[in-house]
Residue frames as a rotation matrix with the C-alpha (Angstrom) as fourth column:
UNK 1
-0.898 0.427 0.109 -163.11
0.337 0.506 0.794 -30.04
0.284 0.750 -0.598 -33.38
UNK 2
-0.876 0.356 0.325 -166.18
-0.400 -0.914 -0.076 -28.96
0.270 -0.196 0.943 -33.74
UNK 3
-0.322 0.781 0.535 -169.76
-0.660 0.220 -0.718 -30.20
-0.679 -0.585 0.444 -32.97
UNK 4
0.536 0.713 -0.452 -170.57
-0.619 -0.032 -0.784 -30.60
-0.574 0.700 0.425 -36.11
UNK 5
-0.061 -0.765 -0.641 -167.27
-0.732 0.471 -0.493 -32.39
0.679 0.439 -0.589 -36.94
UNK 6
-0.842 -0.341 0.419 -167.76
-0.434 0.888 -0.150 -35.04
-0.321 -0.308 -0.896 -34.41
UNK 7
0.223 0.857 0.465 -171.44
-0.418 0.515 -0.749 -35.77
-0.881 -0.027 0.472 -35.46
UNK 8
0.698 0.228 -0.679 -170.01
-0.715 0.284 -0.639 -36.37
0.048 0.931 0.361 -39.29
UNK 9
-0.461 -0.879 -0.123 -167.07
-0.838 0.476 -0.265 -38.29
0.291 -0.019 -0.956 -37.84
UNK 10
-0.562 0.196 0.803 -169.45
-0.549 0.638 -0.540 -40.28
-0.619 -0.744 -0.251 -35.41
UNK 11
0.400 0.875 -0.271 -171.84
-0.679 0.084 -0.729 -40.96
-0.615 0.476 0.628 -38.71
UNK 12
0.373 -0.579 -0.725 -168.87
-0.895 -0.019 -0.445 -41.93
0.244 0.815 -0.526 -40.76
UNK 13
-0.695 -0.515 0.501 -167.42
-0.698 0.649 -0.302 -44.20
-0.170 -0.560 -0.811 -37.98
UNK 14
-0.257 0.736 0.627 -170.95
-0.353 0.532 -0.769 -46.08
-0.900 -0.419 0.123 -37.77
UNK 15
0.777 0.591 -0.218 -171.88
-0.369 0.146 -0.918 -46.30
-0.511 0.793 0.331 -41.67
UNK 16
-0.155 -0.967 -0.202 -167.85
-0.936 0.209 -0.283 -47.92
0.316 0.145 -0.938 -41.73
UNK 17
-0.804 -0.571 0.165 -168.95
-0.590 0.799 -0.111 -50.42
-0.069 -0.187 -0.980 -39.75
UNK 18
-0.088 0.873 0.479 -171.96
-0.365 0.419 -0.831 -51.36
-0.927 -0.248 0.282 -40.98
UNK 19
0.723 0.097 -0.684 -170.59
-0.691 0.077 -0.719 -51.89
-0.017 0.992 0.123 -44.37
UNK 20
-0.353 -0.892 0.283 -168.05
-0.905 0.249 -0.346 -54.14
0.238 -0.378 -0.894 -42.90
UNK 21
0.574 0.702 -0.421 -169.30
-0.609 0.710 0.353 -57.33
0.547 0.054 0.836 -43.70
UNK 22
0.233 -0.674 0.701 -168.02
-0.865 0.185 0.466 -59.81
-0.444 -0.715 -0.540 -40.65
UNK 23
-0.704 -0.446 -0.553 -165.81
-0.710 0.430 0.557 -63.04
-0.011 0.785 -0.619 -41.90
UNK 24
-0.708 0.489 0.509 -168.98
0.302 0.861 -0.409 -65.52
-0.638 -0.136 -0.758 -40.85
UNK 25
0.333 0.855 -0.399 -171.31
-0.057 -0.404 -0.913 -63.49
-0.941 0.327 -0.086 -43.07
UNK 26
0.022 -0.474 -0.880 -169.07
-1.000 -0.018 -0.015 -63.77
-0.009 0.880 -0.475 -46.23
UNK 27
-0.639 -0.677 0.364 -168.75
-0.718 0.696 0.032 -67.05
-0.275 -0.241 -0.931 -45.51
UNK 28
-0.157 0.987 0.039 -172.50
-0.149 0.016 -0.989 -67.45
-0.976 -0.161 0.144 -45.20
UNK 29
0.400 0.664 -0.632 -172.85
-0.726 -0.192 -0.661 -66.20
-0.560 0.723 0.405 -48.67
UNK 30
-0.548 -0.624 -0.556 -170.10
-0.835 0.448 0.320 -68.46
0.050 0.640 -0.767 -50.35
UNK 31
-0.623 0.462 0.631 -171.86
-0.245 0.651 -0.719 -71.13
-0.743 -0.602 -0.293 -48.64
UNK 32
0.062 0.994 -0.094 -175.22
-0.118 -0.086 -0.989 -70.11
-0.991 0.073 0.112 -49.45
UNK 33
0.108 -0.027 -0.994 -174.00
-0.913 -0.399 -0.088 -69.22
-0.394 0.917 -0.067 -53.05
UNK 34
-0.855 -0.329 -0.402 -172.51
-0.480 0.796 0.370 -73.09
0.198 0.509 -0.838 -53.72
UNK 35
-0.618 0.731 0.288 -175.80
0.222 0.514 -0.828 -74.55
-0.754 -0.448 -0.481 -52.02
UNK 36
0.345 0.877 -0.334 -178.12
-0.226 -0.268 -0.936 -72.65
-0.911 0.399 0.106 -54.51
UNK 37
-0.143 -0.559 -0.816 -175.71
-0.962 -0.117 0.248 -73.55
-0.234 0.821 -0.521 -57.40
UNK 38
-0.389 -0.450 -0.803 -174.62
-0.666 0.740 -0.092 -77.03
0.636 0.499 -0.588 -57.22
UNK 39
-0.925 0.215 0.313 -176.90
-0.004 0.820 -0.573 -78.71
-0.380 -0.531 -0.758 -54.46
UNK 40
-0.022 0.986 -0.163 -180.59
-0.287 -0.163 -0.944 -77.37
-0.958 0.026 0.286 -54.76
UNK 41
-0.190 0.307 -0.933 -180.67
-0.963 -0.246 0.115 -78.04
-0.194 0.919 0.342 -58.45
UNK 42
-0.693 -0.094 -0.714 -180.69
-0.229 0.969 0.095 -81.85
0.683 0.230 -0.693 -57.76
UNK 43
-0.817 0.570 0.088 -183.17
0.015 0.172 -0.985 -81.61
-0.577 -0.803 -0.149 -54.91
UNK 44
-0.257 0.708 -0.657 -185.55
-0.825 -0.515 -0.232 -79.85
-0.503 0.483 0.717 -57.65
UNK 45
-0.776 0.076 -0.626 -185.90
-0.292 0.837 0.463 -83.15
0.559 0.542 -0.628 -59.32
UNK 46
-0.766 0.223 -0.603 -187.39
0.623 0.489 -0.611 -84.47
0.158 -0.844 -0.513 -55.91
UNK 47
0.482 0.851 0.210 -189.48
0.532 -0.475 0.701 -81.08
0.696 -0.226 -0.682 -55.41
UNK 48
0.801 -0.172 -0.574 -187.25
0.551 -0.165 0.818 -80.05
-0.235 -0.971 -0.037 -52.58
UNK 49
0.306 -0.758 0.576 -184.46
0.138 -0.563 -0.815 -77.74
0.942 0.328 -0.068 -51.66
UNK 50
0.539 0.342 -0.770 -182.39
0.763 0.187 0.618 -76.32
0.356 -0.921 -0.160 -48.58
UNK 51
0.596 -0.147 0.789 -181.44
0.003 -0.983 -0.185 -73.30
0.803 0.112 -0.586 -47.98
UNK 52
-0.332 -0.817 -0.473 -178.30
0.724 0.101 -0.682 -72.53
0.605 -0.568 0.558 -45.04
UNK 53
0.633 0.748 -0.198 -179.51
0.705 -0.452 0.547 -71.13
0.320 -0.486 -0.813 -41.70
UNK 54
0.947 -0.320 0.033 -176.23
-0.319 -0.947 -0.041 -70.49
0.044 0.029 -0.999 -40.51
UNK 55
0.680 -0.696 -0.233 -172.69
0.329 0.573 -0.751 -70.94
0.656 0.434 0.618 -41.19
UNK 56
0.793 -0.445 0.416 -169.77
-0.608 -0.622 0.494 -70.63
0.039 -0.645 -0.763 -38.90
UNK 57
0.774 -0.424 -0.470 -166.63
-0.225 0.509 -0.831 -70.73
0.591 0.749 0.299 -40.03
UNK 58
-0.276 -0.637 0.720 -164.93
-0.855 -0.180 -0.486 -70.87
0.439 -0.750 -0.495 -36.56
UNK 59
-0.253 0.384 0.888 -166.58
-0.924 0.176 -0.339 -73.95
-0.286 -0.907 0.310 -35.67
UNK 60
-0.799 -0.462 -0.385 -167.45
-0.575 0.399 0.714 -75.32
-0.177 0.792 -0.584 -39.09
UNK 61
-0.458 0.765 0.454 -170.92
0.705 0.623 -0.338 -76.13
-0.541 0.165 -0.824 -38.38
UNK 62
-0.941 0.209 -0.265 -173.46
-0.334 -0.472 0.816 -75.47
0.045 0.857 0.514 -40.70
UNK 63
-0.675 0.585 0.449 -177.04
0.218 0.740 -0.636 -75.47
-0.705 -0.332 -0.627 -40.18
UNK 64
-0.901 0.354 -0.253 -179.59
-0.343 -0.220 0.913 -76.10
0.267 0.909 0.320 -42.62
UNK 65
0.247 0.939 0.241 -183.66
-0.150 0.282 -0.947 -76.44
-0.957 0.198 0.211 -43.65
UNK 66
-0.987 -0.080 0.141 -184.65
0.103 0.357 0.928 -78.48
-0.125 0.931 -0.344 -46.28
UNK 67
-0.627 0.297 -0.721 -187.80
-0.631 -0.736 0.245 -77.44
-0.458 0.608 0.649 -47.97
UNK 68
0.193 0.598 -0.778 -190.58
-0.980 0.147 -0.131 -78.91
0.036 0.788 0.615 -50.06
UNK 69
0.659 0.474 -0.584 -190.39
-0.397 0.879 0.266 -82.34
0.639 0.057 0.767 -50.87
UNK 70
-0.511 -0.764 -0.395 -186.85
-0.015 0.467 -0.884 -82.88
0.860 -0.446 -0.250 -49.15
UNK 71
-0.707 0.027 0.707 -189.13
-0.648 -0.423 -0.633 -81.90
0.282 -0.906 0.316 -45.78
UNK 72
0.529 0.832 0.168 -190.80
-0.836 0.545 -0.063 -84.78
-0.144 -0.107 0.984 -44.42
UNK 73
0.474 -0.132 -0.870 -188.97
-0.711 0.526 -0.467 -87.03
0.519 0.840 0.156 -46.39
UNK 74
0.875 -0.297 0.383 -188.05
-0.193 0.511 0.837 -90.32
-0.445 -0.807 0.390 -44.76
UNK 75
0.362 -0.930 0.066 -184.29
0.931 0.357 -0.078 -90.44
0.049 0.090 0.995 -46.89
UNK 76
0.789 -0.422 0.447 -183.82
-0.464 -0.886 -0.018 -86.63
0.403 -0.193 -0.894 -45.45
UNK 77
0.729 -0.637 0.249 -180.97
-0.564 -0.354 0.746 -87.71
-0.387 -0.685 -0.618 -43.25
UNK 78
0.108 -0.609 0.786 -178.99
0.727 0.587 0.355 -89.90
-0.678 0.533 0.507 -45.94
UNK 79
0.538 0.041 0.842 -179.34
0.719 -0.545 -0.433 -86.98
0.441 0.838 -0.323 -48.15
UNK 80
0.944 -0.192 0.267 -178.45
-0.235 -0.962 0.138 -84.54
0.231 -0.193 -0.954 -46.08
UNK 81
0.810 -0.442 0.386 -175.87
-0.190 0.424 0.885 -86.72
-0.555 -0.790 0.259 -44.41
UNK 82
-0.265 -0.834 0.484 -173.89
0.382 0.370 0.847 -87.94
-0.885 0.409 0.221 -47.66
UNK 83
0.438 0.489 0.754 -175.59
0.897 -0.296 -0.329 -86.01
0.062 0.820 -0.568 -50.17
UNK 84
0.792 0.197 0.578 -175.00
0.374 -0.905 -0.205 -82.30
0.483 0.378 -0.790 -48.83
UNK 85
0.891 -0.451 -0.045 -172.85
-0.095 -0.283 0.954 -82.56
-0.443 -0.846 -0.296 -46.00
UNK 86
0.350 -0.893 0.282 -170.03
0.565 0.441 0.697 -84.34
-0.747 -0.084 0.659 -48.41
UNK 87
0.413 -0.266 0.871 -170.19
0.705 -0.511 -0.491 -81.71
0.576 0.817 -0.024 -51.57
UNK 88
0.877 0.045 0.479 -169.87
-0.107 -0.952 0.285 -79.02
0.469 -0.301 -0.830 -48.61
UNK 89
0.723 -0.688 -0.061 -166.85
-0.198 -0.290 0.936 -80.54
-0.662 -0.665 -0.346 -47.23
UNK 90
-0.071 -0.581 0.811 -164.98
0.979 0.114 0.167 -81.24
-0.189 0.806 0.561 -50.71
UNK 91
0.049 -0.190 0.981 -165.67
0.835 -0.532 -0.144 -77.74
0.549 0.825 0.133 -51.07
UNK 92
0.448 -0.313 0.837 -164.90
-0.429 -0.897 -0.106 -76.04
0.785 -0.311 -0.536 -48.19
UNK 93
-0.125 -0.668 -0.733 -162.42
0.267 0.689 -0.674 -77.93
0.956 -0.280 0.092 -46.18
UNK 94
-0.731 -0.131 0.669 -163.01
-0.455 -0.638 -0.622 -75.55
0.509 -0.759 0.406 -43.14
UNK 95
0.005 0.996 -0.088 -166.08
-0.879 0.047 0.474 -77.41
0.477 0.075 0.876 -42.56
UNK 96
-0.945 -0.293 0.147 -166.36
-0.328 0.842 -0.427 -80.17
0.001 -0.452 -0.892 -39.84
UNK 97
-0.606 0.761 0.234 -170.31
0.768 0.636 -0.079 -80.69
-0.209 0.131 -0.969 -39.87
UNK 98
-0.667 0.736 0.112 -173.49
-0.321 -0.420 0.849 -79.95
0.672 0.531 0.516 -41.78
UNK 99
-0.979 0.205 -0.018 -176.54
0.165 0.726 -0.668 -80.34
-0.124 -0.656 -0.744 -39.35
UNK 100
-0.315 0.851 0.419 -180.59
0.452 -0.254 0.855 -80.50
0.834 0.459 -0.305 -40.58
UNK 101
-0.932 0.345 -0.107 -182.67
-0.155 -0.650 -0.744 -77.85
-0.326 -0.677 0.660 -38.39
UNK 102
-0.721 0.532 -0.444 -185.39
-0.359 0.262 0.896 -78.95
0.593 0.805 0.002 -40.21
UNK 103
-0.825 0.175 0.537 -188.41
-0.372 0.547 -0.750 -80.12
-0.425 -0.819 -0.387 -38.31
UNK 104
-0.898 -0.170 -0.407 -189.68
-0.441 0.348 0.828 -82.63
0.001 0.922 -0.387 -40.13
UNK 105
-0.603 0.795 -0.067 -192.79
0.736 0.523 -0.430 -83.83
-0.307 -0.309 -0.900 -38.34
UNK 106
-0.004 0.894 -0.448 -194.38
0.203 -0.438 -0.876 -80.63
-0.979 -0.094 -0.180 -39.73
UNK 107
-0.855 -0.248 -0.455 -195.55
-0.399 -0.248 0.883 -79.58
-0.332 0.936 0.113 -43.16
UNK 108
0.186 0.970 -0.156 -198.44
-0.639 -0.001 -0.769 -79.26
-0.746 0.242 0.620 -45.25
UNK 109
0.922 0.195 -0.334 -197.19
-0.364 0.728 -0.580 -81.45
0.130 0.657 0.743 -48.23
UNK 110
0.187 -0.830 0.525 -194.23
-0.709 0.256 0.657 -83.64
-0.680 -0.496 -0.541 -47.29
UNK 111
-0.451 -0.358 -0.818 -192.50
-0.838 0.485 0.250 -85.83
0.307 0.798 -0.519 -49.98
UNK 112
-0.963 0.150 -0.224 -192.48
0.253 0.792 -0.556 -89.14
0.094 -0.592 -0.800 -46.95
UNK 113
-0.362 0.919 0.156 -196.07
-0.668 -0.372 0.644 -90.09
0.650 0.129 0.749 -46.96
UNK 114
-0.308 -0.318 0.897 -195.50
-0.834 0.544 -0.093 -92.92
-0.458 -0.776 -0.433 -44.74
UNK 115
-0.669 -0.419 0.614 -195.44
-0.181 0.893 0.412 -96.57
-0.721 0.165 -0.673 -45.43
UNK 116
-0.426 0.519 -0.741 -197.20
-0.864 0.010 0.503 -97.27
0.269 0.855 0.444 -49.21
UNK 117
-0.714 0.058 -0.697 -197.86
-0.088 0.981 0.172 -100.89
0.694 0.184 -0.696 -47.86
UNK 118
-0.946 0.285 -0.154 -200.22
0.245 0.319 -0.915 -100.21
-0.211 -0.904 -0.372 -44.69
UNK 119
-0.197 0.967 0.160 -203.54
-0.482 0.047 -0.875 -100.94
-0.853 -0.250 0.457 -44.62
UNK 120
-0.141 0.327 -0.934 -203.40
-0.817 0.495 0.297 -103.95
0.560 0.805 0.197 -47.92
C-alpha cells in the first residue's frame, strides 16, 4: 500500500467515526426531541421551558435546565418532579431519574418573586 493509500484510508477511517453517532447521543436527541414537543409547550403558558443537558441511557439519568419563568420559580421542583420527570418515564421506560441542574437562585427575571404577602 501506498502512502497515499494509507492517508485516504486513515481519512476515511476518521470521517467513519465521526459520523457514527454514539447510542447516548441518539438518545439525547429522542429525548430532547419529546421535551421540545410535548413538555415545553405547556411551560410556554408559564413563560418557561427546559431544555435536556444530558441524557444517559446507561444510567437513566437525565439532567435538565429550566428556563425563563420555570427558573426561579418556587413550584420548579413539583414540576419538574411530577410534571417532567413522569411524561419522561411513561415515555421512555429506560429512564430511572430526571434531575434539575438548574440554579435557581440566579436570574434576571424569575417567575418566584418571593412571598406576595410580606411587607402588608
Amino acid at each position: 500500500m501506498s502512502e497515499d493509500e494509507k492517508i485516504e484510508q486513515s481519512d476515511a477511517v476518521e470521517e467513519t467515526t465521526r459520523e457514527a453517532p454514539s447510542p447516548a447521543s441518539g438518545f439525547q436527541v429522542k429525548v430532547t426531541e419529546f421535551v421540545e414537543n410535548m413538555i415545553n409547550p405547556s411551560l410556554a403558558s408559564h413563560g418557561g421551558w427546559v431544555e435536556v443537558s444530558s441524557a444517559n441511557e446507561e444510567t437513566g439519568i437525565i439532567e435538565m435546565k429550566m428556563g425563563g419563568g420555570c427558573h426561579g420559580c418556587g413550584a420548579s421542583s413539583a414540576t419538574m418532579q411530577y410534571g417532567i420527570q413522569t411524561a419522561l418515564m411513561e415515555e421512555f421506560p429506560q429512564i430511572a431519574e430526571v434531575v434539575d441542574v438548574t440554579d435557581h437562585a440566579t436570574g434576571e427575571n424569575p417567575f418566584y418573586m418571593g412571598n406576595p404577602f410580606a411587607g402588608i
